[in-house]
C-alpha angles and dihedrals in degrees: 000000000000122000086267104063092042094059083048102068084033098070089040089048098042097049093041078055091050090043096049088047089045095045083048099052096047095046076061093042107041096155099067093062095184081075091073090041082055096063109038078060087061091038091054084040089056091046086053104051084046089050088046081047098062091028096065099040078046105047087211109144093201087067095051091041094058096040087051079055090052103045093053093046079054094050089050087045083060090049090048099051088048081054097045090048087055088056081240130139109259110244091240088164092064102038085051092055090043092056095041092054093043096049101037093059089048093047080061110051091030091062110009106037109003113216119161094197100053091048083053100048089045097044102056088034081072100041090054094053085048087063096035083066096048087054099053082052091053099044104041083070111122097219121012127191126226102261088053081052089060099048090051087063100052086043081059096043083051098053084040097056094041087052099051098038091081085045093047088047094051097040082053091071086210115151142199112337091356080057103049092042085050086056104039082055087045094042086042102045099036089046097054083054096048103048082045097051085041096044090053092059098050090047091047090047092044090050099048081044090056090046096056090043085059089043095049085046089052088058113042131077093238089201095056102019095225122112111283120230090279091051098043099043095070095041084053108060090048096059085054083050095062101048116139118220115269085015111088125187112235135201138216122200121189136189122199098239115236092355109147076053078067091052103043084048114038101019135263086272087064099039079058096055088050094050084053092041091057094041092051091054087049086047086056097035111043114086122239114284095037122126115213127188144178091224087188138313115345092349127105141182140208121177110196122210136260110293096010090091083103091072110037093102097049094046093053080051093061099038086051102057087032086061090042102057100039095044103079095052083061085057096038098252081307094125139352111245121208132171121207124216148217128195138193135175121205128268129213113288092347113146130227089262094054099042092050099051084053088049089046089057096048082054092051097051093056078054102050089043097062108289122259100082155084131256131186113211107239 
């Protein structure tokens, strides 16, 4: 077996390995869905560099023809996941175009007027502006972190290699068979690098992506969807942190009123809609800036920002008649759901602890007077 053909089942090899730990990855990770876009990229990729392999030890052109289209459909797979990372919409328009003008023109010169070099100039002209795409995406991101950084370098490596494969051919000086052998070892050699540059980046951006998801995870109530006591604490402390003077945080904690009477009488499936049910009222009545939390159980938090502290009464107000009329219609008209609610606004120097335990007894006494009501901590 010669070092072509060795290079050959390399590429196909490396990118099927790249595919299967991709795939992987994303059936553990269904909900970032660009993974699995990830991966059939390095499957087609794979396809491709099987079908350059027989294509070339067969001289059949069809072949060639159908594993350049291939490779182009991987590389705007690769575009589409970035997009879809992004939560962005794919620019299907462009990568369309980009296709069209990149396989038209080697339709042409690979049946009607056969011309290796002008495949290969037009070729890796798309492909660069493939990359040259990817790279805006990845760019145009406000803040990237460091991993994105990375992989904005390996995107530019890649442009870079795609533009200068047609100007290393040509400087070569290399004709006919001699030609065509001198671009199946640079198209071989610079390929491998570059799926598995690439390749590098995507894995390093989709791991960082999977830690913050866990994270995230270790930091939200996934009943209610809003932080839990360990994500809203420190939270928290930095919004007393950044008081202004004149201008106090303040803080509302609620309780779900009667509620372990839901669950003994409806069922712990019931007592959950109506947990959802009073954290999606906090999610459309609470103003910009607040942090809200299921501190455990029935409780839950809200801290108000600095300067908001005016309003908090009336805002448990709001969120208190908004519960109560939308409650029953959760248990189908059942029970009659209420919450009750204690507020405090922050003193001078008073720490989290402290306002939240004034907060607590303010809780307790809506309690204590009946339920169903709001009380501000003296």
């Amino acid at each position: 077996m010669n070092y072509y053909n060795v290079i050959g089942i390399l590429n196909t090899s490396m990118a099927a390995i790249f595919c299967i730990a991709l795939l992987e990855i994303w059936r553990n990770s269904r909900t970032l869905n660009y993974i699995g876009v990830f991966g059939l990229s390095y499957a087609i990729r794979s396809l491709c560099f099987g079908i350059f392999y027989f294509a070339f030890s067969l001289e059949n052109p069809v072949l060639r023809y159908s594993a350049n289209i291939f490779l182009l459909f991987a590389i705007m797979l690769l575009s589409i996941g970035l997009s879809n990372r992004r939560g962005r919409r794919p620019r299907y328009g462009p990568l369309l175009a980009i296709g069209a003008l990149t396989l038209g023109p080697l339709h042409y010169y690979q049946f009607m007027d056969p011309d290796l070099l002008a495949r290969v100039v037009i070729l890796n002209s798309g492909l660069a502006i493939l990359s040259l795409l990817m790279l805006l995406d990845v760019a145009r991101a406000p803040r990237r972190t460091p991993v994105e950084q990375v992989l904005l370098g390996l995107l530019l490596v890649s442009f870079a290699g795609y533009l200068l494969r047609p100007l290393f051919l040509i400087a070569s000086g290399a004709s006919g068979q001699q030609f065509e052998g001198s671009y199946w070892l640079v198209v071989s050699i610079s390929d491998a690098l570059i799926c598995a540059m690439t390749a590098v980046g995507v894995l390093a951006v989709i791991a960082s992506d999977v830690m913050d998801g866990i994270k995230s995870d270790a930091l939200i109530d996934t009943l209610s969807g809003l932080f839990n006591r360990r994500g809203f604490e420190p939270r928290a402390l930095r919004a007393m942190a950044r008081q202004a003077a004149g201008k106090p945080v303040a803080i509302i904690l609620s309780d779900l009123d009667h509620f372990k009477s839901i669950n003994d009488l409806f069922g712990h499936s019931s007592g959950d809609l109506i947990i959802r049910h009073f954290a999606d009222v906090l999610k459309e009545e609470a103003p910009g800036g607040a942090i809200m939390a299921r501190l455990g159980g029935e409780e839950f938090a809200i801290m108000l920002p600095s300067g908001a502290a005016v309003a908090a009464h009336e805002l448990a107000e709001e969120i208190r008649t908004a519960f109560k009329q939308t409650a029953p219609d959760i248990m189908s008209g059942e029970a009659s759901p209420t919450a009750s609610f204690g507020i405090a606004i922050a003193r001078e120097d008073e720490n989290l602890e402290a306002l939240m335990d004034r907060a607590d007894r303010a809780l307790y006494r809506a309690k204590g007077d009946g339920r169903d009501r709001v009380h501000l901590a003296e």
